[in-house]
C-alpha positions, 0 to 999 in steps of 0.5 A: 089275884093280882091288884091294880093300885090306881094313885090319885096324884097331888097336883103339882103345876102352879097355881095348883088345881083343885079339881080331882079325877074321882070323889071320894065316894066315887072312890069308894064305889070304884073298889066295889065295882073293880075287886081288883083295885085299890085307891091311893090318895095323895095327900094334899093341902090343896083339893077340893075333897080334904084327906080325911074325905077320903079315909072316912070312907077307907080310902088310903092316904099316903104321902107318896105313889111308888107302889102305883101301877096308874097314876092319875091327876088333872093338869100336867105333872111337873117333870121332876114329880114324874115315876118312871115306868109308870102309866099316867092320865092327865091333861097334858096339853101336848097334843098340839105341839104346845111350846112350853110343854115339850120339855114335858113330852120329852121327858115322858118319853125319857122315862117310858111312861105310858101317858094317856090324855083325857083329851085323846080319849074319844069314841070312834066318830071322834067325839071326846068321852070325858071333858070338863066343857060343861062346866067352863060353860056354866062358870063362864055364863056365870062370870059374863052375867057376873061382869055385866052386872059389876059394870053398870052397878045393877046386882050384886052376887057371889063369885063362882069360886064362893059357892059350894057347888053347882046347886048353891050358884044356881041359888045365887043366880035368882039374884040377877035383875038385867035389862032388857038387853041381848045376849048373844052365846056362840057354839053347839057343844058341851061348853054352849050347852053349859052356859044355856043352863045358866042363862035359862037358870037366871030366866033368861029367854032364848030367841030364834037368830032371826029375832034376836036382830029383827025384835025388841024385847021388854026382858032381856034375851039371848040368841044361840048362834050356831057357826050356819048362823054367821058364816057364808060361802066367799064363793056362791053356795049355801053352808056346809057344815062338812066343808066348813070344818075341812075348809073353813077357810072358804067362808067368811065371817057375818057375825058383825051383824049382830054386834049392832044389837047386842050388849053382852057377848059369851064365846063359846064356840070352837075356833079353828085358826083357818077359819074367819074371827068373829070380828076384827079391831076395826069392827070395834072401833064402828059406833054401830059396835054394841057390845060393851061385855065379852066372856071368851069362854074359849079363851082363844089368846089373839083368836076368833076375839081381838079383846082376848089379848091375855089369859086373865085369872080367877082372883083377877078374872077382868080387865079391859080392852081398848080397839082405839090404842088395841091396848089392855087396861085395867078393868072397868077404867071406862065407857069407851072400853070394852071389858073382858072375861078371859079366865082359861080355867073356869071350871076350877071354880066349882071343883067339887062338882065338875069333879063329880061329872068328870069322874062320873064319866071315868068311872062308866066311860073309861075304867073298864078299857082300862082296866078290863078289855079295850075291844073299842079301841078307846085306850089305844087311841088315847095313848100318847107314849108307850115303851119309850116311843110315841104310838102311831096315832101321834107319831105326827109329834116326833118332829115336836119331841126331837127339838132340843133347846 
């Protein structure tokens, strides 16, 4: 019987990674499901479940992976940290020819790795199996509540990162005392539905669209907003929701309406680069514009929001924004301005548990394709690199990989 040696790797991009594919239970489940695999842990100074986590549960831990078969990890693997012929998961972020990790992909492919992204990994329809939306929501919710509150001096409560986990930051949102302001949450998927779980945590109410722009309200409240609720046809028509993900280029944006009402924004909606923003500078410089608190959870750089002009961090997750001079200032530096969450790595502020959900999905989604029978397809589609070439399903990047600098 022979034994598959599945190595949890060190994260090596700077700033490194807290998160982990599997816990350290989950590990210790994952050889009792799987007789014929073993865990290897690296060591690391770094993840959010020490070594010793690991060995109290007789894990191994050991300082390097060369007798893996698969590795896996979370972020990109730097390049010199690469084994060849090695089968690797990870995020790579190259899927959409990011410039700055083509070197990466091109390395893959010098030394045949059989990379599979966790982004590639979806069911037949196309929907993705594991991702980490749900908690860049509930963190991202967090720190619009977090930023509003810092703002207008109104409550104070821990950052994110400062809980031990999800339980303990819904604890912490007992603490927010808001005014009876609106709030509006763009998107329908698992990063939307994250952020509803911590707006209905901090008791926030949800209102129908209609009401949020019509009514007043005594508490405050937040609208969610689906893409029906502030696109139009530029021709005659009703929406579609079809046609506008095939052609969002032929709707236009009516999101401004509802900038005259609201205080605090949350986008956490998908964003296709053909498709209208939600508003432009010029709708910012109306005094009719309300909006005084945005938290791009999507953190679209100069995307669907004209503030989202930069990346910002967890240690220094704000700063503002002026439309007048479309310029960046530091944060909280003014009325006038607008402050904005713009932090691309939210859910590494609660790495214990959107590392228990994310391998909760590897362990029942992913493993057995894997390990076992791909008859779904799942694995195959999902794989980037194999036998030195790009597989058919990303052959569209081989114009990516031949560039050379």
């Amino acid at each position: 019987m022979s034994i598959t040696k599945i190595g949890l790797i060190k994260e090596g991009k700077i700033p490194p990674d807290k998160r982990v594919p599997f816990t350290p239970a989950q590990t210790e489940e994952i050889e009792q499901r799987f007789p014929t695999v073993k865990i290897v842990c690296q060591e690391s100074p770094v993840r959010c479940f020490n070594d010793d986590e690991y060995r109290n549960l007789n894990i191994e831990v050991a300082s390097n992976l060369n007798d893996c078969d698969v590795l896996m990890g979370i972020k990109e693997v730097p390049i010199e940290s690469l084994m060849e012929n090695k089968t690797y998961l990870f995020f790579s972020h190259t899927i959409k020819k990011q410039p700055h990790n083509r070197k990466l992909l091109q390395a893959i492919l010098k030394k045949n790795i059989r990379l599979i992204d966790y982004e590639a990994l979806k069911d037949y329809q196309g929907n993705r199996l594991i991702a980490f939306g749900r908690f860049a929501g509930i963190v991202g919710a967090y720190n619009g509540l977090w930023t509003y509150g810092k703002r207008y001096n109104l409550f104070s409560v821990r950052r994110a990162f400062d809980c031990f986990d999800i339980n303990d930051l819904k604890l912490e949102l007992r603490k927010v005392q808001l005014p009876p302001i609106k709030i509006i949450l763009t998107g329908a998927g698992r990063v939307a539905k994250g952020a509803m779980e911590t707006l209905d945590t901090a008791g926030i109410r949800k209102v129908s669209p209609g009401d949020f722009l019509t009514k007043s309200f005594d508490e405050p409240v937040y609208a969610q907003l689906s893409s029906a609720d502030y696109h139009e046809r530029i021709e005659s028509g009703h929406f579609n929701r079809e046609e506008f993900h095939q052609h969002p280029e032929r709707y236009r944006s009516l999101f401004v309406k509802f900038t005259k009402v609201a205080q605090l924004l949350l986008a956490g909606a998908f964003w296709n680069p053909r498709a209208p923003v939600l508003f432009t500078r010029e709708d910012m410089l109306s005094p009719e514009f309300k909006i005084r608190v945005i938290a791009d959870i999507t953190c679209d750089i100069n995307g669907s929001v004209p503030s989202t002009q930069q990346a910002s961090t967890i240690p220094e997750p704000l700063y503002d924004y002026d439309p007048v001079t479309n310029s960046i200032l530091p944060p909280l530096s003014g009325e006038s301005y607008v402050t904005s969450m713009a932090v691309d790595n939210l859910p590494c502020e609660l790495p214990r548990s959107a590392s228990e959900e994310f391998g909760r999905d590897l362990i029942d989604r992913i493993l057995k394709p894997l390990l076992v029978n791909d008859s779904e397809g799942i694995i195959r589609r999902g794989t980037i690199t194999e036998h030195g070439q790009l597989t058919e399903e990303f052959s569209y990047l081989q114009d990516y990989v031949s560039i050379t600098d």
